[in-house]
MILUM-497759 format. One record per residue (C-alpha): residue in one letter; x, y, z. Coordinates in pm, whole numbers, padded with zeros to 5 digits, always signed. Example, Ala and Ser with C-alpha at 12.3 -4.5 7.8 and 13.67 -1.06 7.14 Angstrom:
2
a+01230-00450+00780s+01367-00106+00714
This chain:
443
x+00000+00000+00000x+00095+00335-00071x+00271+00499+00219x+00099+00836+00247x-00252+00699+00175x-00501+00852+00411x-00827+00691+00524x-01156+00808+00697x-01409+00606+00808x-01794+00705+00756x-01960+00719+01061x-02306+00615+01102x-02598+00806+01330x-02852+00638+01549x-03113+00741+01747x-03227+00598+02065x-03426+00281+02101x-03767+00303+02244x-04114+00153+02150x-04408+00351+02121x-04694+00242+02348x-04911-00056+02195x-05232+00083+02127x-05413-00170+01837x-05326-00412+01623x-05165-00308+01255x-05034-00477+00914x-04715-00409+00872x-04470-00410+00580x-04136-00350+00529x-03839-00299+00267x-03516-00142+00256x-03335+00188+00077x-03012+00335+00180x-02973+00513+00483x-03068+00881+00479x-02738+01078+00483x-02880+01460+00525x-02734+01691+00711x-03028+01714+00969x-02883+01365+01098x-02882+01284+01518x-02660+01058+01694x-02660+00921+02011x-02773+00613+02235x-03006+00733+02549x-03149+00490+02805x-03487+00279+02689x-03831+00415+02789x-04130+00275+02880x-04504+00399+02790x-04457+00679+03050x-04208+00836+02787x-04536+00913+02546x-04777+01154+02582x-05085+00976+02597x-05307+01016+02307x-05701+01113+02305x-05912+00830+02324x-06015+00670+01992x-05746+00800+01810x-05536+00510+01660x-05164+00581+01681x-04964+00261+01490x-04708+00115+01672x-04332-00021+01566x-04174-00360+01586x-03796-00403+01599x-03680-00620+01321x-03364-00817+01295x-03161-00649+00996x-02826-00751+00807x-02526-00488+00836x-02410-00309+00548x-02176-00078+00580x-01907+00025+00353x-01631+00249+00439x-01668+00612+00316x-01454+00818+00114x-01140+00979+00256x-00957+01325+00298x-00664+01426+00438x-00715+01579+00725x-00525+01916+00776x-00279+01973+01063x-00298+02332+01278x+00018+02439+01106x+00229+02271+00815x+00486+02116+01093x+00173+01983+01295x+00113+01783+00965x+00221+01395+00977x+00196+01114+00701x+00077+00783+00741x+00313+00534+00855x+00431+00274+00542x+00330-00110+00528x+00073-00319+00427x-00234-00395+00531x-00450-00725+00538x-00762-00855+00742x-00662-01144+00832x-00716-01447+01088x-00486-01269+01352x-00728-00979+01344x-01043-01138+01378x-01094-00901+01692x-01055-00568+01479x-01287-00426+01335x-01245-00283+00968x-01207+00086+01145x-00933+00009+01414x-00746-00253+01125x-00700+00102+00911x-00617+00343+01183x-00377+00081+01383x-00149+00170+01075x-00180+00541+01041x+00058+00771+01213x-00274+00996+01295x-00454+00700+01514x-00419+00823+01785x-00573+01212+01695x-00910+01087+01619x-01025+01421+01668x-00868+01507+01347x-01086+01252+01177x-01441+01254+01062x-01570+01623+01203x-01771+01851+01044x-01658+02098+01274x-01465+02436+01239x-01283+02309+01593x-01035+02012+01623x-00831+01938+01907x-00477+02136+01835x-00223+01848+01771x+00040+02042+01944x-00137+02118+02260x+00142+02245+02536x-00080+02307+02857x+00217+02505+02985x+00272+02731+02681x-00114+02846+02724x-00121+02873+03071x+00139+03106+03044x+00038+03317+02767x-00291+03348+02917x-00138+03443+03247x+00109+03717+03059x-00216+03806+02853x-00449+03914+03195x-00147+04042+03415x+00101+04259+03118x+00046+04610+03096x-00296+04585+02979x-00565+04308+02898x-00382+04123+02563x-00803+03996+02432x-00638+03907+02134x-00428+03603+02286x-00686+03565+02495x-00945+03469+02224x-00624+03297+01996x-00570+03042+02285x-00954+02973+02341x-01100+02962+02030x-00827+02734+01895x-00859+02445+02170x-01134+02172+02213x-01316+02211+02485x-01147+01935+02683x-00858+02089+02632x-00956+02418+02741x-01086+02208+03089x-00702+02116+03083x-00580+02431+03102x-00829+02584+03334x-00767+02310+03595x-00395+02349+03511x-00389+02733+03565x-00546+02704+03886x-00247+02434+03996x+00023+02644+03878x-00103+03012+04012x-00347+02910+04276x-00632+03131+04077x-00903+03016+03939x-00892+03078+03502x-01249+03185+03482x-01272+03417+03775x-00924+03622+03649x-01058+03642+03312x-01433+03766+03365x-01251+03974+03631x-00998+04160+03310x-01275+04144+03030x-01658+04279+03001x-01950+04290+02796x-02035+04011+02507x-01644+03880+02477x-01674+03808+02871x-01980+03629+02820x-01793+03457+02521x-01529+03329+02721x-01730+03225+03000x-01943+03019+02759x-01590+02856+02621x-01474+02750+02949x-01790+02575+03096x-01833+02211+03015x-02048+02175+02736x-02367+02033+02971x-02308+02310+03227x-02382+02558+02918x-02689+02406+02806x-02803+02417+03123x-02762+02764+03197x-02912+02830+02867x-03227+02638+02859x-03305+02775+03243x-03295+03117+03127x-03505+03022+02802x-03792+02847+03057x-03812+03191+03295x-03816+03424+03031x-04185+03447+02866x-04171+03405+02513x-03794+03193+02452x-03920+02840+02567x-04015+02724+02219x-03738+02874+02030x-03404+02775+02261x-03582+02518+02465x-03671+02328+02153x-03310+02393+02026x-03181+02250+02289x-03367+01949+02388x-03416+01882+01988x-03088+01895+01815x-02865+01735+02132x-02721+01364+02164x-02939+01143+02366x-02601+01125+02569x-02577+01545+02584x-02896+01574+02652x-02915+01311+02988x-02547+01561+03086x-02758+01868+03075x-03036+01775+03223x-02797+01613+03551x-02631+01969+03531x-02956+02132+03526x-03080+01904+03892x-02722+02034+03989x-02674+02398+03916x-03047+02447+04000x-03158+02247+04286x-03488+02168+04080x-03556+01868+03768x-03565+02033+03390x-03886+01878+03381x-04056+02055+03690x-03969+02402+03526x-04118+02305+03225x-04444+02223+03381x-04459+02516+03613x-04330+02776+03332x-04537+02652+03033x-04864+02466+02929x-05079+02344+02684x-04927+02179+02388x-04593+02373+02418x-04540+02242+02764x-04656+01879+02619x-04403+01870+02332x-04063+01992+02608x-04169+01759+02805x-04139+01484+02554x-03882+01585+02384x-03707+01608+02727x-03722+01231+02774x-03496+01071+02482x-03688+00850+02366x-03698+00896+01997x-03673+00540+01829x-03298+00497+01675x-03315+00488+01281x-03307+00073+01191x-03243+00084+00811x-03599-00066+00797x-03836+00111+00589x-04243+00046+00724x-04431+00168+00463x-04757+00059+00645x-04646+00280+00960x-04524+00567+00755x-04900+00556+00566x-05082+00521+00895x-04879+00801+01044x-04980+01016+00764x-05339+00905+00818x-05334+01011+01135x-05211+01347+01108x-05469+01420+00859x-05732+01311+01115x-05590+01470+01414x-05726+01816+01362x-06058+01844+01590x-05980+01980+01964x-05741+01723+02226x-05597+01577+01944x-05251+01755+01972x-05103+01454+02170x-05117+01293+01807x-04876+01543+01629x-04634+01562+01967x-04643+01177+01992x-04524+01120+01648x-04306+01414+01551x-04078+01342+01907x-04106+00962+01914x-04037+00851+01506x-03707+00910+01431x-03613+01151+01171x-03554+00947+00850x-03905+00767+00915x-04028+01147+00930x-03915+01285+00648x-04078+01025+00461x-04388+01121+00638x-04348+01443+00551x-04313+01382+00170x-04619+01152+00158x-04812+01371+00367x-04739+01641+00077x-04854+01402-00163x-05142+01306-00006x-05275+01664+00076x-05128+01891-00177x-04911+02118+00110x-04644+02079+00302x-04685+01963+00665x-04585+02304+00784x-04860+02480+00643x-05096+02262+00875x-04934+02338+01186x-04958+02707+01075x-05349+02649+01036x-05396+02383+01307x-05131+02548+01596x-05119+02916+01742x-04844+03100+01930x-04608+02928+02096x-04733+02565+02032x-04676+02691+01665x-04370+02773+01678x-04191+02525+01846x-04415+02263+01600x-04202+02428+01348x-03898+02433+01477x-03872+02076+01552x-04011+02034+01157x-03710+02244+01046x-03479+02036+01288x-03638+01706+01164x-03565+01820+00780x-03255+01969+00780x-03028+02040+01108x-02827+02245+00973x-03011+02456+00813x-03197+02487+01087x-02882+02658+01234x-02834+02816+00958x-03177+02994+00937x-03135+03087+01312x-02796+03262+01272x-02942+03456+00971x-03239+03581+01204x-02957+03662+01510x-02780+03868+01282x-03083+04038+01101x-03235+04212+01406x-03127+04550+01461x-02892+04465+01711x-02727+04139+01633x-02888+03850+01920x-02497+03775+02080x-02650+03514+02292x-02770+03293+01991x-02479+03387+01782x-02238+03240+02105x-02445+02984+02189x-02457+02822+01840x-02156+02900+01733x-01999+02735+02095x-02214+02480+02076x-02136+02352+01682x-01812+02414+01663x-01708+02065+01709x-02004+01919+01556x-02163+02018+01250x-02050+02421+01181x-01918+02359+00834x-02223+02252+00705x-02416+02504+00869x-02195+02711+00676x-02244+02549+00366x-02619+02598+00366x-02612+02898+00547x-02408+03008+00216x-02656+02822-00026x-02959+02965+00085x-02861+03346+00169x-02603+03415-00114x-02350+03543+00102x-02087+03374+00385x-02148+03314+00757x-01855+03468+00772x-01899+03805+00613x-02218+03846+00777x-02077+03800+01122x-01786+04089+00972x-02061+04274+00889x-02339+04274+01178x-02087+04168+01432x-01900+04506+01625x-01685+04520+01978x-01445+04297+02149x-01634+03982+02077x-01643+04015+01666x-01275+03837+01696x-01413+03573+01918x-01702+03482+01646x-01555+03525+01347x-01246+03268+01465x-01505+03030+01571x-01681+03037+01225x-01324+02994+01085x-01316+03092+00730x-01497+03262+00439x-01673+03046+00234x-01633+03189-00172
């Protein structure tokens, strides 16, 4: 094999594995396509619900129910790009030799028989992201703990080193250097920076430093006490994160707060609104099977149609947070078919205020992810002063995840680059901060 042949390994996404309720018999058919590869894909493995986990639906309403169904593997191993190093030295080739599957290897899989021979293994991070953020390959926690120290205690406040060594680390490796600068100087990192910065690039860099879960947190508390943001960051939040993420937040929530996500968001909203958090709160979207149910997708559409007299809302919340994503997009397309307009313009007629629009945003998240994202940057930066809080939140929060494609159709759709928009709208201390976490014009 050639020497300096690189290799990346297609990843696939699952969602969680829960049945929905029994409630009536149903034919059932199935047959198979390839898996749905949009950019609107979730990954992640929560714990298994019970019939508690489903909002219960009105009586005489039939909602189908899914059986598991053993299925054959087939996977092939994606295409491959060389992954780019933080600087041209940081850049390694792959170690020479050959490589077989063979009887010796039985225990490998195809993934760790590739990577055991490139001289990248062990920097997974630099494999497979979609991000704008990799962990830096030449991390030296003692080189950034002491530029950030020179950068708060010099002659004046040095932001600009400040936001160089942040916005260029993963976030583990930021918790490195936080717990590190608090061994070596007996401060605590976050304290001595809020205490030399202010306004939106202190909020930046407190946002940076917090563990992921912590942020989320923090985030979807203040959404669920301030009237009129539960349906737009709540549903962000508890729609678009790992089953895994969203089980951390919602432990940092009971710990930062004293008080269960779920009791604030039955004592700070109601109706259908309050019905949807709630569910969407428990994981327990069915994981995607590579099993196509025509029969269920039909009878979900059926029911949809008929769920539009008063207490049938349980019907919509039931199947747009329980069905995983790839099942509902094909609901979505036949329900087009079948009625002549897009789901969407249902909910509009069926749903008003907030029950409305948080139907709609988990629609756009259920479509398309990313451009989800993307449309909610677009609005951040269109009001008349640019929302900072959604602009740092998403920006922290997708950096490592899925940014460049929220770039790509942020691009596509609005003619002109995340990035110059953010150059653009953006003004202050914390327009260095954004625009290095969005990472690049896109031409």
């Amino acid at each position: 094999m050639c020497p300096n042949r690189f290799f990346s390994i297609g990843l696939k996404s699952a969602w969680s594995l829960s049945d929905l309720p029994p409630q009536g018999a149903r034919a059932r058919g199935r047959g198979r396509e390839p898996g749905h590869t949009g950019a609107g894909a979730h990954t992640g493995t929560p714990p298994g619900c019970d019939d508690t986990c489903s909002p219960p639906a009105p009586l005489g309403t039939h909602v189908p129910t899914r059986t598991q169904t053993p299925i054959s593997s087939e996977s092939a191993p994606a295409g491959l790009d060389t992954p780019a190093g933080d600087s041209e030295g940081e850049r390694q080739t792959a170690a020479s030799g050959t490589m077989s599957v063979t009887s010796k290897k039985m225990g490998l899989s195809l993934t760790q028989e590739i990577l055991s021979h490139l001289g990248l293994a062990n920097k997974t991070a630099a494999w497979g992201t979609l991000g704008t953020l990799r962990t830096f390959l030449s991390f030296s926690v003692d080189k950034d703990v002491q530029r950030l120290l020179r950068a708060i205690t010099g002659p004046g406040v040095d932001r600009t080193a400040i936001v160089d060594v942040l916005t260029n680390r993963s976030r583990e490796q930021r918790q490195v250097i936080a717990q590190a600068f608090q061994e070596r100087t007996q401060q605590d990192l976050l304290k001595s920076l809020q205490a030399a910065l202010s306004g939106h690039l202190e909020g930046i860099v407190v946002a940076l430093l917090q563990p992921a879960a912590r942020l989320d947190a923090r985030e979807l508390r203040t959404a669920l006490k301030d009237s009129g943001a539960a349906e737009d960051v709540g549903v962000e939040i508890l729609a678009t994160r790992t089953p895994p993420q969203l089980q951390e937040c919602l432990a940092a929530y009971k710990h930062d707060f004293q008080v269960e996500a779920e009791e604030d968001i039955k004592s700070e909203t109601s109706g259908t609104l309050r019905d949807l958090l709630l569910a969407l709160a428990k994981g327990a979207r069915e994981s995607y099977s590579e099993i196509i149910d025509y029969n269920l997708a039909e009878q979900d559409v059926q029911a949809l149609k008929q769920a539009e007299g008063p207490s049938t809302e349980g019907i919509w919340v039931l199947i747009l947070t329980q069905r995983n994503p790839e099942h509902l997009v094909r609901v979505f397309d036949q329900y087009q078919r079948r009625t002549g307009h897009e789901l969407e313009h249902t909910v509009r007629n069926r749903f008003h205020g907030d029950a409305q629009r948080a139907l709609l945003s988990l629609a756009s998240v259920i479509r398309n992810t990313a451009l989800y994202f993307a449309d909610k940057l677009h609005q951040a930066l269109r009001e008349t002063q640019p929302n900072y809080q959604a602009l740092m939140r998403i920006l922290i929060s997708r950096s490592e995840t899925d940014l460049l494609s929220i770039r790509a159709e942020f691009r596509r759709k609005f003619g002109k680059s995340l990035y110059s928009s953010l150059q653009d709208a953006v003004k202050g201390d914390c327009r260095l901060a954004l625009l290095a976490l969005c990472r690049a014009e896109d031409l």
